[in-house]
Phi, psi and omega in degrees: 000313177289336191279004183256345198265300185319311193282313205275335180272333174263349156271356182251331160323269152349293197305311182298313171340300192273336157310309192284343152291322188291326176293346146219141210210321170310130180281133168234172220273121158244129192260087180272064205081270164262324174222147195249152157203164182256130171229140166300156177329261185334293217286311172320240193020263238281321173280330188272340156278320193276294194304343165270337186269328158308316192307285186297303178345301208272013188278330197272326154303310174284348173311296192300342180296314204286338205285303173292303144011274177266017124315299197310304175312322195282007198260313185295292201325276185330309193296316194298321168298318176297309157344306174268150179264152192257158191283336116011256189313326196268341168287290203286002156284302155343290172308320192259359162267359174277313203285342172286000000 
């Protein structure tokens, strides 16, 4: 169901896609610096989108790097505390070899 939902959301996607290119086809001036050219409407739209969506990709990535990062640490921290018995446990150990 979801891989129909999807597929039914990217052909409707397309479609708008594909209006919205016919709908702008006229060339404008893009200055890249150094070199000036005329490109259609859409491919700027379109190169300017895809380039925020690497932008945010990759941004969304390293979040995520650091975001795992600190699991493991706190994952190492936790294993290392499970190791040592707490001060805790050992007073309630204490008590119940006093209470035999």
């Amino acid at each position: 169901m979801k891989a129909q939902t999807a597929f039914i959301i990217g052909i409707i996607a397309a479609i708008i896609i594909a209006v919205f290119a016919v709908l702008n086809v006229e060339s404008v001036p893009v200055n890249l610096l150094v070199v000036k050219a005329q490109w259609p409407l859409i491919l700027v739209i379109l190169g300017s989108v895809l380039l925020g969506a690497i932008v945010a990709g990759m941004m969304s990535l390293m979040k995520v790097m650091q975001l795992n990062a600190e699991i493991k640490r706190l994952r190492t921290a936790k294993q290392a505390n499970a190791d040592q018995p707490d001060e805790s446990s050992r007073q309630k150990k204490d008590m119940k070899k006093q209470s035999h």
